[in-house]
TITI-432388 format. One line per 5 residues: for each residue x negated, y, z of C-alpha. Coordinates in steps of 0.1 Angstrom, whole numbers, plus 2048, in hexadecimal, padded with zeros to 3 digits. Layout:
% TITI-432388
X:Y:Z | ...
//
This chain:
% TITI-432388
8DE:A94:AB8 | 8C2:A9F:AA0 | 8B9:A7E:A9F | 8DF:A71:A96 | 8DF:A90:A7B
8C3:A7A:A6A | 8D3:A5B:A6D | 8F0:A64:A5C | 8E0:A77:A3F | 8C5:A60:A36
8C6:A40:A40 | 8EC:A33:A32 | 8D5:A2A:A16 | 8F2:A12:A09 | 90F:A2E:A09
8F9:A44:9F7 | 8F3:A29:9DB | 91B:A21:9DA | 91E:A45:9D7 | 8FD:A48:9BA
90D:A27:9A4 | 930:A33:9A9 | 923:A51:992 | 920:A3C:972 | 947:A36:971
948:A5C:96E | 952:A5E:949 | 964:A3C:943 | 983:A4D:957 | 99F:A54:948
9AA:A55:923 | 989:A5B:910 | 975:A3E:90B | 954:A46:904 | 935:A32:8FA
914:A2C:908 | 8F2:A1E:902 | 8D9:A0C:919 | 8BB:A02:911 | 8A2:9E9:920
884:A00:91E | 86D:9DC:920 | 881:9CC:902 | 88C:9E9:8F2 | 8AE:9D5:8ED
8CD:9E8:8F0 | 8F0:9E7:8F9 | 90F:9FB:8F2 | 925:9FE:90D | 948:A0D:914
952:A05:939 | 948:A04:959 | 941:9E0:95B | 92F:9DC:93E | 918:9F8:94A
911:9E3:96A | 90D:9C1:955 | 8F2:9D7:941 | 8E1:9E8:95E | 8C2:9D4:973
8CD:9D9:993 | 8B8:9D5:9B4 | 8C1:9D7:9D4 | 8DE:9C6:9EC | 8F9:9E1:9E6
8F3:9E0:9BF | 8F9:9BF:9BE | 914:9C0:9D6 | 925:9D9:9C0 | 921:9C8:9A1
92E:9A4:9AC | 94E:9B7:9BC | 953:9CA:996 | 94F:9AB:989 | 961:996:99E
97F:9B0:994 | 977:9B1:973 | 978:98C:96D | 99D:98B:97A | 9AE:9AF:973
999:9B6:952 | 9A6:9DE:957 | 99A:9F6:975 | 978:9E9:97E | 96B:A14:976
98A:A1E:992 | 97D:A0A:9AA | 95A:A12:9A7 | 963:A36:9A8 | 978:A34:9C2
964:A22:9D9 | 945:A42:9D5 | 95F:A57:9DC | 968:A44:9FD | 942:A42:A03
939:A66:A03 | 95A:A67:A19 | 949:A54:A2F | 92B:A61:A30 | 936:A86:A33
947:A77:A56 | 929:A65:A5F | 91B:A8B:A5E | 936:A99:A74 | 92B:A7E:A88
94F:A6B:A8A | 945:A48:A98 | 947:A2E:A80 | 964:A1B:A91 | 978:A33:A8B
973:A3E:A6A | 978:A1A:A60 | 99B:A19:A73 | 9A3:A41:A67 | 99B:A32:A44
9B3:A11:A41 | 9CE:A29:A51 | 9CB:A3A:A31 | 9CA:A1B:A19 | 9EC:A11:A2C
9FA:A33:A2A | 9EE:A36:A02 | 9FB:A15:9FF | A1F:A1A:A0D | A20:A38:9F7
A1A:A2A:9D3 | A33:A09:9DF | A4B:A28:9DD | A3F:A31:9BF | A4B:A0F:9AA
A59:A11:991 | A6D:9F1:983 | A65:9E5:95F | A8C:9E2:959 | A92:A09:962
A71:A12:954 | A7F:A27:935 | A9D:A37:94A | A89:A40:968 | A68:A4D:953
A83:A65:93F | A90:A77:95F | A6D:A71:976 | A71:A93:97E | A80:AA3:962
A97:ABC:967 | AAA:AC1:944 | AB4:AA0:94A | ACB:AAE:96F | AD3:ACE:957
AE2:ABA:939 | AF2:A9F:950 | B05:ABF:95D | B11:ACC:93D | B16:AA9:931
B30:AA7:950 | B3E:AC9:94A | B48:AC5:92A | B58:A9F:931 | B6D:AB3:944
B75:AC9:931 | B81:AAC:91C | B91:A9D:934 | BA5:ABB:938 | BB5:ABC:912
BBD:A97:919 | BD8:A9F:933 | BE0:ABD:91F | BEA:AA5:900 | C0A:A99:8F8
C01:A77:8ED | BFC:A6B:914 | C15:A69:930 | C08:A7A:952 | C03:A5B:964
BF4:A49:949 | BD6:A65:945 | BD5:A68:969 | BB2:A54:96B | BA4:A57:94B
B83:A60:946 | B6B:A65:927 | B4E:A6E:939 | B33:A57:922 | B21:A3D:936
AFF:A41:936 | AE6:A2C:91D | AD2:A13:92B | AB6:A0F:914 | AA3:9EE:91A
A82:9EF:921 | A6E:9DD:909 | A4B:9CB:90C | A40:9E7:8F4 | A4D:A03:90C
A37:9F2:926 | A17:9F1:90F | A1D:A12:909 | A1A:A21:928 | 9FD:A0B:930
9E5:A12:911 | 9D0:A2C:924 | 9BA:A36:906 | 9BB:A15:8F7 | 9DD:A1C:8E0
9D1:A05:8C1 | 9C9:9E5:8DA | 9E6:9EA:8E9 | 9F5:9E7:8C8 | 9E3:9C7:8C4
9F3:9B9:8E3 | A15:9C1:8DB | A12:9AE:8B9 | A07:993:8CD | A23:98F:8E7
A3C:993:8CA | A2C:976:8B6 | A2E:966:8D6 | A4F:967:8DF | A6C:972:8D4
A7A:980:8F9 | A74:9A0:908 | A5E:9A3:922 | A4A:982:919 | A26:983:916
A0F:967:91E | 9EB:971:920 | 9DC:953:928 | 9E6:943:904 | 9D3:961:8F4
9B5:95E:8E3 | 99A:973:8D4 | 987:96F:8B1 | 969:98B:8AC | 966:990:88D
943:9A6:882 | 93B:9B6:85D | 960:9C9:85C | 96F:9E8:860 | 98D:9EA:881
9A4:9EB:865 | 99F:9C6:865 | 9AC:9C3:888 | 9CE:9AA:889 | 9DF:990:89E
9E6:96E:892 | 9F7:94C:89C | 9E2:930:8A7 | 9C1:932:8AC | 9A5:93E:899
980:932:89B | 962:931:88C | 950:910:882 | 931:907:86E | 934:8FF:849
934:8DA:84D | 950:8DB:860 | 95F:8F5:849 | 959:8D6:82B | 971:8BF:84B
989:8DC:84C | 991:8E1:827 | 99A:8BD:826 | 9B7:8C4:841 | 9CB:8DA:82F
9ED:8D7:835 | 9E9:8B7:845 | 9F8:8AD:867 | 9DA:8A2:87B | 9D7:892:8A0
9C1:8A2:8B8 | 9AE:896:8D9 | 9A6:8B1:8EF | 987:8B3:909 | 981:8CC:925
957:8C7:928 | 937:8C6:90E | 939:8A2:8FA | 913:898:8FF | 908:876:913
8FB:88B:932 | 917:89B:936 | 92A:89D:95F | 945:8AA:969 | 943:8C5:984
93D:8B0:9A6 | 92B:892:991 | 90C:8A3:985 | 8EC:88A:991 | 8CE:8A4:9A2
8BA:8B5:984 | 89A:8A0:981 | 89F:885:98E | 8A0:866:976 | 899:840:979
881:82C:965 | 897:81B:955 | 8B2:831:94D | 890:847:942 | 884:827:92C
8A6:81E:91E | 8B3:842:916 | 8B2:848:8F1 | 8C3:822:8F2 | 8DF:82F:906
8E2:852:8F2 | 8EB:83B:8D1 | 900:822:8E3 | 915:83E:8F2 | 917:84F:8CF
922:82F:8BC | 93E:82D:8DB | 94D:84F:8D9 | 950:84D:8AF | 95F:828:8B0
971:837:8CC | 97E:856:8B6 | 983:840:895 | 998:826:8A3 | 9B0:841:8B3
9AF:853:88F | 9A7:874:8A2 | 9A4:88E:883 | 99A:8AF:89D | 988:8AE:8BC
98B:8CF:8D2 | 971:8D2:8F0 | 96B:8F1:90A | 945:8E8:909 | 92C:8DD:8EB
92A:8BB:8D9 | 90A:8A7:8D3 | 8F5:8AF:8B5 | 8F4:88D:8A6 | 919:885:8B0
921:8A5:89B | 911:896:87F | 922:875:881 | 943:889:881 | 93C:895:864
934:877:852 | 957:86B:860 | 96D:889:85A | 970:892:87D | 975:8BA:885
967:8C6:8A3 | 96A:8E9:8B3 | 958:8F0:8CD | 958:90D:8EA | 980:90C:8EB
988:923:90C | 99C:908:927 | 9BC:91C:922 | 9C0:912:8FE | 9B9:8F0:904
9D1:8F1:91B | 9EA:904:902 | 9E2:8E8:8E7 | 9EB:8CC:902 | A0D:8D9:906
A13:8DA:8E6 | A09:8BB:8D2 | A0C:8A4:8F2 | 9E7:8A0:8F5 | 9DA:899:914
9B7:8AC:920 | 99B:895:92F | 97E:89C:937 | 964:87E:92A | 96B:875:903
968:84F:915 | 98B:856:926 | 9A1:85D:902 | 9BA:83D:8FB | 9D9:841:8E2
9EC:853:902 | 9D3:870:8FE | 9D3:878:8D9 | 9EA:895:8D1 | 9FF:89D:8AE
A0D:8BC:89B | 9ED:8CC:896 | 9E5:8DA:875 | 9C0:8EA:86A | 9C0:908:851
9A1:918:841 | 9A6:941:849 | 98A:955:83D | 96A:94B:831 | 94F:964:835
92D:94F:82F | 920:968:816 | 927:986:832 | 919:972:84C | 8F3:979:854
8DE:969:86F | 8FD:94F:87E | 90C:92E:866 | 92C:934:873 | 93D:94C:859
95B:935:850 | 97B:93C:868 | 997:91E:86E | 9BA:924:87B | 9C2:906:88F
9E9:907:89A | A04:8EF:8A2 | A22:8EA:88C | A38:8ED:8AD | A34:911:8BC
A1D:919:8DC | A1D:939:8DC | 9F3:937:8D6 | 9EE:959:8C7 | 9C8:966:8BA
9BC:98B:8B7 | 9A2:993:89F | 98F:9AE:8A8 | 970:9BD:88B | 95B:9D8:88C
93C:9E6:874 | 92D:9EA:893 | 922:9C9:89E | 91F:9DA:8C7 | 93D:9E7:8C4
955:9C1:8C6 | 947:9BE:8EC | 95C:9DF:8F1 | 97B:9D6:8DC | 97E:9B8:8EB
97C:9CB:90E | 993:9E4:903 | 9AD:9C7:8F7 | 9A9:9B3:917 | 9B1:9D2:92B
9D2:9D8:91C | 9D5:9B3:919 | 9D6:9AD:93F | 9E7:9D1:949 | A06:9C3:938
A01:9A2:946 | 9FF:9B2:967 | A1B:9C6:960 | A33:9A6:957 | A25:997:975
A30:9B1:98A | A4F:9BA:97E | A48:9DF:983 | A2D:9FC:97D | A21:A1B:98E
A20:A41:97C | A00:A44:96F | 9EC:A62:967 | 9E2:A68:98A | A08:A6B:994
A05:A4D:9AE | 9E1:A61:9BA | 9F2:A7F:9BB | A0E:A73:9D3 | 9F5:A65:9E6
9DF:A84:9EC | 9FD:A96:9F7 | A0B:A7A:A0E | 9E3:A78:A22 | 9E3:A9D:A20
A00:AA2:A35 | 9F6:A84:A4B | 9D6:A94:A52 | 9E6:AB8:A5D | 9FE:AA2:A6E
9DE:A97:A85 | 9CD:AB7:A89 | 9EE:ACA:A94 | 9F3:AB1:AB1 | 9D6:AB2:ABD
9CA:AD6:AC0 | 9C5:AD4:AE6 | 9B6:AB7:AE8 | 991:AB7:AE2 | 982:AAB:AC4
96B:A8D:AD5 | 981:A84:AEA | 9A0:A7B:AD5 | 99F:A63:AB6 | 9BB:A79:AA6
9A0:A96:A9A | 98D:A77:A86 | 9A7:A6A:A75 | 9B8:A8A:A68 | 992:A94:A5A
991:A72:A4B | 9B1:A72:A37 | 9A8:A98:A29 | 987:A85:A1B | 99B:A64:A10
9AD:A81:9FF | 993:A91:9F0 | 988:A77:9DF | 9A8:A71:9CD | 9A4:A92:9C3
985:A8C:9B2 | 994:A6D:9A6 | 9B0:A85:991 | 99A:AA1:98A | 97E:A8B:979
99A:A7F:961 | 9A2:A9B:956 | 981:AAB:951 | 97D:A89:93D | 99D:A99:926
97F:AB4:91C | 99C:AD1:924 | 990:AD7:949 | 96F:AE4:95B | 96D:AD0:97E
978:AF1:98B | 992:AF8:976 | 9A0:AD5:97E | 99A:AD2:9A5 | 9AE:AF7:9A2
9CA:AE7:98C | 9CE:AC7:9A5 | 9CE:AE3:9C6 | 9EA:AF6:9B6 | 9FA:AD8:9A9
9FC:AC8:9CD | A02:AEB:9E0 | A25:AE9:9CA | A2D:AC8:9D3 | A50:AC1:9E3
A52:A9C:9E5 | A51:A97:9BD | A34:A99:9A5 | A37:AA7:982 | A32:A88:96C
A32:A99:94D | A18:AB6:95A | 9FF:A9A:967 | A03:A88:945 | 9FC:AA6:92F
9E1:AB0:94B | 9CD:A8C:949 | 9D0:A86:924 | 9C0:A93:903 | 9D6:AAA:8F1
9D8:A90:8D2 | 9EA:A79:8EB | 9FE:A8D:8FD | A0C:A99:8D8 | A0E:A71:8CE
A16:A5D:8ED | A1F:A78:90E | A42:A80:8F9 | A4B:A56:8F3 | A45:A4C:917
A32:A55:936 | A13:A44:947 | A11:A2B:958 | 9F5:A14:96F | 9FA:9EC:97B
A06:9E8:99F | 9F1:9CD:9A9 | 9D5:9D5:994 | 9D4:9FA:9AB | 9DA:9EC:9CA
9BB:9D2:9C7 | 9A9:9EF:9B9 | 9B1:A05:9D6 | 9A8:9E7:9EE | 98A:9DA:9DF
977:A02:9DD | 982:A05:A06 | 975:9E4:A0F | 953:9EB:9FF | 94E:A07:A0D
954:9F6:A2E | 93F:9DF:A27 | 923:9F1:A1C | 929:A0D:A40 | 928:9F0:A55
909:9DD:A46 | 8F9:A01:A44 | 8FF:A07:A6A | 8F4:9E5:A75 | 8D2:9E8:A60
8CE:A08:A72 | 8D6:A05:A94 | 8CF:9DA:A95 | 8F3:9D8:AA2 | 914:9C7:AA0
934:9D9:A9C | 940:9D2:ABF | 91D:9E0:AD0 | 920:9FB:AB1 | 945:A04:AC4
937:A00:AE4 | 91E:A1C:ADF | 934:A32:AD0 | 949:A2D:AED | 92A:A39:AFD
925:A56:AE8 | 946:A64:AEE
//
C-alpha cells in the first residue's frame, strides 16, 4: 500500500497541474475586475490582461495538460465569450477532489461514476432553479422575501375591510354586492431587455450599458437583441468618456480611400460584396494547390497573369459601376491602387456576419472570387459617410480617418466604439463588452436565467450535502471496501467542497472577507438552509458595497443557463480526462484492465 500511497501523491502529475493553472483564475472571480501584467522576460514586451483567458493566451505553456487546458478555455471562449475563469476554477477544484480520493485510495472507477452522479444531481437542481425572462422582475422581488408574504397580508386584510363597508352602504342592493370584490390585481411589470442586462452586468455595469444602447437602436421590441449584427470599432488616443454605440458600421481606412469616401457623401451607391482576400492567388478553402509546388510555365508567365487578372477584375468592376467593394480578407496592392485612380472604395477585413448583414439588406449577393460578380450580384441603398478623422492623433498606423458605411433601409447593423488612453486597455474593454454582449444573447436564447451570486452554487452544495449523508447513513454496516455507497457519499462532500471554494473565493474577491471569515459565513449560511436560499444575503455577501448600494436594491443577480451548464460540463470532463490519461501513463493500462484490478484490489 505504501507503494499506492506514492502513486497517488506524486505521480498524478496532470491533476496537480489542473489544480497549479486553475490558481491563476483566483482573482478574476467575481465582481472585481482586476488587472494584470505579463511580461516576456526574452522580449521584455508586455501585456495587460484582465481575464482568465487572456492570461492563458499570454502565458508559454508546455506540457500536454497545459495545452489541453488552454484549447478547452479557448474552445469556450471563442463560443460563450463569458465564464472561461468558472470553468477553469472549477475544474482545480474537481481535481484536488479527485486527487484527495485518489489518497483515500477510492478506485478510479468509481470516483469517475460517484462524480457524474453529482453533475446529474447539481444539474437537476439548478433546472429547478429557472427562472423565466417573462417573470424575471415578479419572481426576483419575492425570491425569498418575506415583506412581500407580510404586505400581501395586510394588503388582503384591509380589502376586506373594504369589502365590508361595501355591503354596509346604502347605494347597493344585497345581492348585487354579494360578489364584489376590490381586492387590487397584482402589477405585472414586464420584464425589459434592460432588466435582463442588469442582472447580468457582473462588474461590467458601463458595457452593459453599451449593450443595451445597442439592442434599442436595433430594434424597437422588447426582448430583441441580435449579436451577431454587432460590431466593434477600437478607438485608441481617448478617454472611456468617448465610449458610444452607433448605426451602421464604422471602420477605419487609409487616407486615399478617405479622398474615395468624401466624394460619396450623401450619395446612394451600389455595393459588391466578397467573402475571401481579392489577390490572383487567392483559393477558396478546399481549392488551395500544395504550397511549393509551381509549373514552369505558370512560374514563366506569372507577372503576365497578375496584370491580365488585374485589368479583368477593374473592367469587371467599372462596367457593373460598383462604387464600394466590401471583402472579409485583403485586396491586392496594385489593384488598390487602380481603385483609386477609378473611384472605387474598398474596405477590407469586414467580419463574415456583416457581410452577411449588408447582403440582406441591399440585395447583394456574397461570392466568393471577384470573377463570379454579374448585374444579379451588385447590391443598392448603401450610403458612405466620413465620421471622425483623427490623422493628426494617429501615430505609427495610416489609418486615422473613420467611415460609417450604412444602408438607407434599416438592418439592425449596430457599431460600439470603445477608447481608452491606455492603448492595453481596448483588448479588455472589448472583452468586457463581448461578455455582457453574449450573456444577454444567451439569455434571449434561452428564454430564462438562473440566480446568480452563488445562489444556484449554494442550492447545489446543500442538495450534494444531503445526498452524501444520505449514502453514509445507509451504509454504516456495510464495510467501507466492500460497498460503492461509502465512495460516492465521500465524493459528493468533495464535489461540494469545491463549490464552496467556488463562493468563498468570490467573496474574498468583494475585499470584505478573510477566507475564513467567508468559508464561516457560507457553513452558517447552509446550516440555516430549509429548501430556500436568501437571494438578497448572497447578493450583498458577493458584491462590493458600491454595488450592492447601486445595483442589489434595482434587481438581483443573475448567471446564463446554458452558458453554466457547459461550464459545469466542460470543468468535470477535464478533469476526467486528465485522471484517466494520468492513470494509464502510470499503470500502462486501459480503463477496462484499470476496473479489472481494482476489482482485484477490493
Amino acid at each position: 500500500m505504501a507503494a499506492s500511497t506514492v502513486l497517488n501523491q506524486r505521480q498524478h502529475v496532470g491533476l496537480q497541474t489542473l489544480s497549479a493553472l486553475s490558481d491563476i483564475t483566483t482573482q478574476f472571480l467575481g465582481p472585481t475586475k482586476t488587472f494584470k501584467i505579463i511580461q516576456d522576460d526574452a522580449t521584455s514586451e508586455s501585456a495587460l490582461v484582465s481575464s482568465c483567458y487572456r492570461v492563458l493566451e499570454n502565458l508559454e505553456l508546455t506540457g500536454a495538460v497545459s495545452q489541453l487546458v488552454y484549447e478547452t478555455v479557448e474552445a469556450h471562449h471563442k463560443i460563450y465569450k463569458t465564464g472561461s475563469g468558472c470553468l477553469l476554477f472549477m475544474a482545480g477544484a474537481w481535481s484536488r477532489a479527485a486527487l484527495e480520493c485518489l489518497h483515500r485510495e477510492i478506485p478510479i472507477a468509481h470516483i469517475i461514476s460517484a462524480m457524474s452522479e453529482g453533475m446529474t444531481l447539481c444539474l437537476s437542481t439548478f433546472m429547478q432553479c429557472v427562472i423565466p425572462n417573462k417573470e424575471l422582475y415578479t419572481k426576483l422581488k419575492s425570491q425569498p422575501n418575506k415583506s412581500t408574504v407580510k404586505d400581501s397580508a395586510n394588503q388582503q386584510l384591509s380589502s376586506n375591510k373594504t369589502q365590508r363597508k361595501l355591503k354596509l352602504s346604502r347605494h347597493f342592493q344585497e345581492p348585487e354586492f354579494e360578489n364584489i370584490s376590490i381586492t387590487p390585481k397584482p402589477k405585472i411589470e414586464k420584464t425589459k431587455i434592460s432588466d435582463i442586462g442588469r442582472t447580468l452586468s457582473h462588474g461590467y455595469s458601463e458595457a452593459m450599458d453599451l449593450v443595451v444602447k445597442a439592442s434599442q437602436i436595433q430594434y424597437k421590441e422588447d426582448l430583441t437583441f441580435d449579436v451577431d449584427k454587432i460590431s466593434i470599432c477600437l478607438l485608441p488616443c481617448f478617454a472611456e468618456t468617448h465610449n458610444c454605440v452607433l448605426p451602421g458600421c464604422i471602420v477605419p481606412v487609409c487616407p486615399e480611400q478617405a479622398i474615395i469616401a468624401r466624394n460619396f457623401k450623401k450619395q446612394d451607391l451600389k455595393v459588391a460584396l466578397i467573402d475571401g482576400h481579392l489577390t490572383s492567388t487567392f483559393r477558396h478553402l478546399g481549392y488551395n494547390k500544395a504550397k511549393r509546388l509551381q509549373r514552369v510555365s505558370e512560374y514563366s508567365s506569372s507577372d503576365g497573369h497578375q496584370e491580365e487578372w488585374l485589368e479583368c477584375i477593374v473592367r469587371l468592376l467599372l462596367n457593373l459601376e460598383v462604387n464600394v467593394l466590401l471583402i472579409s480578407g485583403v485586396a491586392d496592392e496594385k489593384l488598390k491602387d487602380h481603385f483609386w485612380k477609378h473611384n472605387i472604395l474598398v474596405v477590407e477585413k469586414m467580419r463574415l456576419s456583416v457581410l452577411k448583414t449588408f447582403a440582406l439588406s441591399t440585395g447583394a449577393i456574397l461570392v466568393s472570387y471577384a470573377t463570379q460578380l454579374n448585374s444579379r450580384c451588385i447590391g443598392t441603398g448603401i450610403t458612405v459617410n466620413l465620421w471622425k478623422d483623427l490623422s493628426n492623433f494617429a501615430n505609427k498606423s495610416n489609418y486615422g480617418t473613420y467611415l460609417n458605411i450604412s444602408t438607407i433601409e434599416k438592418s439592425g447593423l449596430v457599431t460600439v466604439v470603445l477608447s481608452s488612453w491606455v492603448q492595453g486597455k481596448l483588448q479588455s474593454e472589448e472583452d468586457a463588452f463581448l461578455a455582457c454582449a453574449y450573456r444577454l444573447h444567451w439569455a434571449l436564447k434561452d428564454k430564462s436565467l438562473l440566480p446568480g451570486a452563488g445562489v444556484t452554487e449554494m442550492y447545489c452544495i446543500s442538495e450534494l450535502q444531503k445526498q452524501a449523508q444520505l449514502y453514509a447513513s445507509s451504509h454504516k454496516t456495510v464495510p467501507p471496501r466492500t460497498a460503492a455507497g461509502p465512495y460516492t457519499g465521500v465524493v459528493l462532500q468533495l464535489m461540494a467542497d469545491g463549490f464552496i471554494d467556488f463562493v468563498t473565493t468570490v467573496m474574498v474577491n468583494t475585499g470584505k472577507y478573510s477566507k475564513v471569515e467567508a468559508r464561516t459565513v457560507v457553513v452558517e449560511q447552509l446550516h440555516g438552509l430549509d429548501g430556500s436560499v436568501n437571494s438578497a444575503k448572497m447578493a450583498q455577501m458577493c458584491l462590493k458595497d458600491d454595488e450592492v448600494d447601486s445595483d442589489c436594491n434595482k434587481s438581483a443577480i443573475c448567471d446564463n443557463l446554458t452558458v453554466k451548464q457547459e461550464v459545469w460540463r466542460k470543468a468535470l470532463d477535464l478533469v476526467f480526462l486528465v485522471l484517466q490519461t494520468d492513470a494509464e501513463v502510470i499503470t500502462g493500462l486501459d480503463q477496462k484492465q484499470l476496473e479489472q484490478r481494482d476489482l482485484m484490489i477490493l
